[in-house]
C-alpha distance (Angstrom), angle and dihedral (degrees) to the residues before:
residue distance angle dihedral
X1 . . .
X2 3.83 . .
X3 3.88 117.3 .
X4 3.92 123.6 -148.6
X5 4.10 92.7 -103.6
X6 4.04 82.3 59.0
X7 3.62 106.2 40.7
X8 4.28 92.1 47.0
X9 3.67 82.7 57.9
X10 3.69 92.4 55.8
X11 3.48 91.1 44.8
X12 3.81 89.1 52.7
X13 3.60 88.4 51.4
X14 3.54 100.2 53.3
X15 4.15 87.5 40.7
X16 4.13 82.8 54.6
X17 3.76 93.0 59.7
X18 3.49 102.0 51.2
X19 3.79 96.6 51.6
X20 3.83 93.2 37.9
X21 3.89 92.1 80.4
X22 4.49 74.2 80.5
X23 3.79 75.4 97.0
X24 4.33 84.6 -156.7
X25 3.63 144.3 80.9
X26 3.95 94.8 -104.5
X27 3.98 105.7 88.5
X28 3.60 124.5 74.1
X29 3.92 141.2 178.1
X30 3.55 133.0 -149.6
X31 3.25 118.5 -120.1
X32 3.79 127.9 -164.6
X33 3.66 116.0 -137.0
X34 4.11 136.5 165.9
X35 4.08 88.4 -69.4
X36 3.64 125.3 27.3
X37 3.35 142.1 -28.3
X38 4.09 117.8 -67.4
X39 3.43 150.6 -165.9
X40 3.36 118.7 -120.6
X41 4.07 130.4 -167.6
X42 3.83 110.0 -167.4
X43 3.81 118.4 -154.6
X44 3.76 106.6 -88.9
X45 3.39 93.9 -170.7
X46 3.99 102.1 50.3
X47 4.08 100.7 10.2
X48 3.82 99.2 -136.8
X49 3.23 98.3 25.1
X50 3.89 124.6 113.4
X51 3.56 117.2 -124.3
X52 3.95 149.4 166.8
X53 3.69 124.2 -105.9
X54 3.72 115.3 -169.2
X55 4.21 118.3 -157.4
X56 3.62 109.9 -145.4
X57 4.10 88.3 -177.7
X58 3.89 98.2 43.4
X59 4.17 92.8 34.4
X60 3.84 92.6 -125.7
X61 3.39 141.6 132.1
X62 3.91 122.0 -159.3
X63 3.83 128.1 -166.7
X64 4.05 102.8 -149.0
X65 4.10 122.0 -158.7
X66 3.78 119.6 -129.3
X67 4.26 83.5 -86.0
X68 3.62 84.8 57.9
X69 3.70 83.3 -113.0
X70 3.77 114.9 157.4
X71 4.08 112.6 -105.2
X72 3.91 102.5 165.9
X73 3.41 129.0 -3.3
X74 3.89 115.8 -173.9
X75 4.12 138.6 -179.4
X76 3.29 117.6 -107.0
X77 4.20 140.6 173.1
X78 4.14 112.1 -124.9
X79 3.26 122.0 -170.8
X80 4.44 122.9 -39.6
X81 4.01 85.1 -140.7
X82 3.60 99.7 50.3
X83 3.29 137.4 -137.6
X84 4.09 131.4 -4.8
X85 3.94 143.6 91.8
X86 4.02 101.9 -126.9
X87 3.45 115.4 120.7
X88 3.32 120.4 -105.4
X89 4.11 97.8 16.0
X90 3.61 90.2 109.8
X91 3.46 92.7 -129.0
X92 4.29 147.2 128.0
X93 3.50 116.4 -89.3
X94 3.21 118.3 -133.1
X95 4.02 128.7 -141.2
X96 3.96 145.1 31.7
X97 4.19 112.2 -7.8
X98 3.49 134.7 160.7
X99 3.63 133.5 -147.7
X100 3.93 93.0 -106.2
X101 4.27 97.7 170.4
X102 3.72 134.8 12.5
X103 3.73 129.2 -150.7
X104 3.81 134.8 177.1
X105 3.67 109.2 50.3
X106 2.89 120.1 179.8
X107 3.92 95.2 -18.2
X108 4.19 111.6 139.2
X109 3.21 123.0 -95.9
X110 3.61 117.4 -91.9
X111 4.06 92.8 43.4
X112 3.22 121.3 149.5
X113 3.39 118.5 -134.7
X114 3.72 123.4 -168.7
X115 3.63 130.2 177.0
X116 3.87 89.3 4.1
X117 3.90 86.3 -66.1
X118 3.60 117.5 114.9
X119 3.73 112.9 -129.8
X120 4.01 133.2 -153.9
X121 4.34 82.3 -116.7
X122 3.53 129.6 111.0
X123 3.71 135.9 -150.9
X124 3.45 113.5 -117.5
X125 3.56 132.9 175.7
X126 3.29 99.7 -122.1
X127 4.29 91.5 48.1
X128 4.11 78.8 61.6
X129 3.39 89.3 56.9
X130 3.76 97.6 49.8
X131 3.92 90.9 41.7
X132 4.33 96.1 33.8
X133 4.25 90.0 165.6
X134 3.83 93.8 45.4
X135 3.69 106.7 120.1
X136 3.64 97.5 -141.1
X137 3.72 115.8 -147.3
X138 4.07 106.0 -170.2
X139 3.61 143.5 -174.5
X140 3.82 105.0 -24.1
X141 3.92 138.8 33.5
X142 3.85 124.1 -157.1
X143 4.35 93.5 -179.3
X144 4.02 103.3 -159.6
X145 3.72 121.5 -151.1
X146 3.78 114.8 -153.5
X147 3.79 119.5 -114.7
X148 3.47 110.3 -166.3
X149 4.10 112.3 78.6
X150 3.54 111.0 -131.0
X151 3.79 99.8 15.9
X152 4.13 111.0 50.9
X153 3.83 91.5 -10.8
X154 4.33 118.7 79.4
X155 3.58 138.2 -20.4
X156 3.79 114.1 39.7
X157 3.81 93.6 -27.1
X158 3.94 91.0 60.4
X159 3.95 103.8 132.1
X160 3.49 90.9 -174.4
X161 4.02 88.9 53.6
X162 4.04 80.8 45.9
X163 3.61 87.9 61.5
X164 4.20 85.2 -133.9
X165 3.77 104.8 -177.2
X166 4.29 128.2 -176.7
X167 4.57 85.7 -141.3
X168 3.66 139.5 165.1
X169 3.53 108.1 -92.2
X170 4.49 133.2 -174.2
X171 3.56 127.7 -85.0
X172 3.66 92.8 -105.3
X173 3.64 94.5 75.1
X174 3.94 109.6 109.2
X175 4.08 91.7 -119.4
X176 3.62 108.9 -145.2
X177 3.84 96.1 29.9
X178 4.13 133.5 83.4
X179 3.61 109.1 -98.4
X180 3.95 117.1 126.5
X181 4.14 124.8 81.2
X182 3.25 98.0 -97.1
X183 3.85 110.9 -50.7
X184 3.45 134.7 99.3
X185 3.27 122.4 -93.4
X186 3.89 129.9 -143.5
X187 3.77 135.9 177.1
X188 3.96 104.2 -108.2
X189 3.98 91.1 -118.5
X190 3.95 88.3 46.2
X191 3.69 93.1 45.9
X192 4.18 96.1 53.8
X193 4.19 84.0 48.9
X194 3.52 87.1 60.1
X195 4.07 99.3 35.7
X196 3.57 83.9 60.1
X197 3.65 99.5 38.4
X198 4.30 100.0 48.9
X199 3.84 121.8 55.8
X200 3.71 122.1 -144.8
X201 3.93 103.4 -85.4
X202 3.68 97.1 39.4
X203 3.85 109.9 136.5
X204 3.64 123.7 -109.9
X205 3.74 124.1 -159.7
X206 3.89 107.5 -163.5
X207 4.11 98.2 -167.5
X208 3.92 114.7 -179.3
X209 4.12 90.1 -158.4
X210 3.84 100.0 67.0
């Protein structure tokens, strides 16, 4: 037999494939689970899927279930020029991504890593103040790979090519505000959550209006 908690979640399924032809990250259902009502954001990408959704305008990045149910949502620092995919602008790009390489595990927190090897260095705040335009990039690496040809994906716009990383970054950084060159920027304890929590592949929706 099929209780009422089961059969609303069936109806929420069915509800979820009718209005996923959207084919974007706009619509949303509300789901009701054991506490109160919620917002949920289904993949629109993979349906089912989970995903990350990064908010250029709020400064946060989410991880979402395959409900689209929130699980984590963190602050983080994008990119002091804005938004764009060019290479070279020093900026956030915009769009689908994946997670296409991982690297970091289970190095401490604090690691410098440089050139995608990690190194036997830590950050410190006092090597920040020796080396104050050093853009820092600590402890984890999630590398993205663009996903949309001719906007984050080849050519100048590649943000693979742009080496465009979500990475641990130093307690100096001015959480909640713009301020890297163009990656996204984590906490160090925030980034190994979500290192640990996202397997290469998993979609990420970089969207500049939330």
């Amino acid at each position: 037999m099929i209780d009422m908690r089961s059969l609303g979640a069936i109806l929420i399924a069915c509800l979820a494939l009718t209005c996923h032809a959207a084919g974007d990250a706009a619509w949303v259902l509300q789901a009701q689970t054991d506490g109160p009502l919620q917002t949920t954001h289904p993949n629109a990408r993979h349906y089912g899927a989970p995903w990350i959704w990064v908010g250029v305008k709020s400064q946060t990045l989410r991880l979402l279930d395959g409900w689209g149910l929130t699980q984590k949502e963190y602050t983080v620092s994008t990119a002091k020029n804005g938004v764009g995919e060019t290479s070279g602008s020093y900026q956030t790009p915009r769009g689908w991504h994946t997670v296409c390489d991982k690297i970091g595990d289970g190095a401490a927190e604090n690691t410098i890593i440089f050139r995608r090897q990690v190194t036997p260095w830590k950050y410190t705040p006092t090597l920040h103040a020796q080396y104050p335009n050093k853009d820092w990039i600590l402890t984890r690496i999630l590398w993205l790979c663009g996903q949309e040809a001719g906007r984050n994906q080849g050519g100048k716009v590649d943000s693979y090519d742009r080496a465009i990383y979500i990475h641990g970054a130093g307690d100096h950084v001015p959480w909640g505000q713009p301020s890297s060159l163009g990656c996204i920027r984590m906490k160090n304890r925030d980034v190994i959550e979500l290192f640990d929590a996202a397997p290469n592949g998993i979609d990420v929706w970089i969207d500049e209006n939330s």
